[in-house]
C-alpha positions in Angstrom: 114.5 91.6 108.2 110.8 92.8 107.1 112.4 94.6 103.9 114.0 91.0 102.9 111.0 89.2 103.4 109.0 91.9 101.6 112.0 91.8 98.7 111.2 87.5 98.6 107.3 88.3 98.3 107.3 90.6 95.5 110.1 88.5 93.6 107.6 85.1 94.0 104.7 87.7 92.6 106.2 88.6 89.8 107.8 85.1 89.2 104.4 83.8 89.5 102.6 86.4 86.8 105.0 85.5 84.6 104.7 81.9 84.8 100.8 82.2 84.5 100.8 84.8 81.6 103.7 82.3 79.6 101.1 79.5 80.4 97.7 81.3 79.3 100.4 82.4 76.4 102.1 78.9 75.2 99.0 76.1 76.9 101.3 73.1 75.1 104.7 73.7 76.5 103.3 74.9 80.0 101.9 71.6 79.9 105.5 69.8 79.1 107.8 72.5 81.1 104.9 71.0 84.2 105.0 67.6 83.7 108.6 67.0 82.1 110.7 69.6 83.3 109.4 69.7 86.9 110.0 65.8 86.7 113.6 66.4 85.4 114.5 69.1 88.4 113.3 66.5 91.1 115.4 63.5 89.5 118.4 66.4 89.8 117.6 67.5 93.3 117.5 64.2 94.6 120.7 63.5 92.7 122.2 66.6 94.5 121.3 66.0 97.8 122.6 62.2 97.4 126.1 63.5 96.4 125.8 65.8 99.4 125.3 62.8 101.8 127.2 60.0 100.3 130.7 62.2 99.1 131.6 62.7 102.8 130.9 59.2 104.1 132.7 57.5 101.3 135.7 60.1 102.0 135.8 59.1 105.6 135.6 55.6 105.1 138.4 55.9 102.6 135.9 54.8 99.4 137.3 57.6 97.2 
């Protein structure tokens, strides 16, 4: 269990090096991956999880 947890911390470590060296890199699209594309993977989560929800209700109900 401690090698898993150690295998998750050193992947978010590198993950976030790389995301600050491609910002310090490329200032402009950091600034619109940030603000646009952050704002484009919450619209898709929420889409997601509302699929998730709503599918099986509407099939026990007999919607779909």
């Amino acid at each position: 269990m401690s090698a898993i947890f150690k295998a998750i911390h050193e992947f978010d470590k590198r993950i976030e090096a790389r995301a600050e060296h491609f910002a310090f890199k490329h200032p402009y699209l950091s600034f619109f991956a940030v603000f646009i594309g952050m704002l484009i993977c919450v619209l898709v989560a929420v889409f997601f999880f509302t699929v998730i929800i709503t599918v099986p209700i509407a099939l026990i109900f007999g919607w779909l």
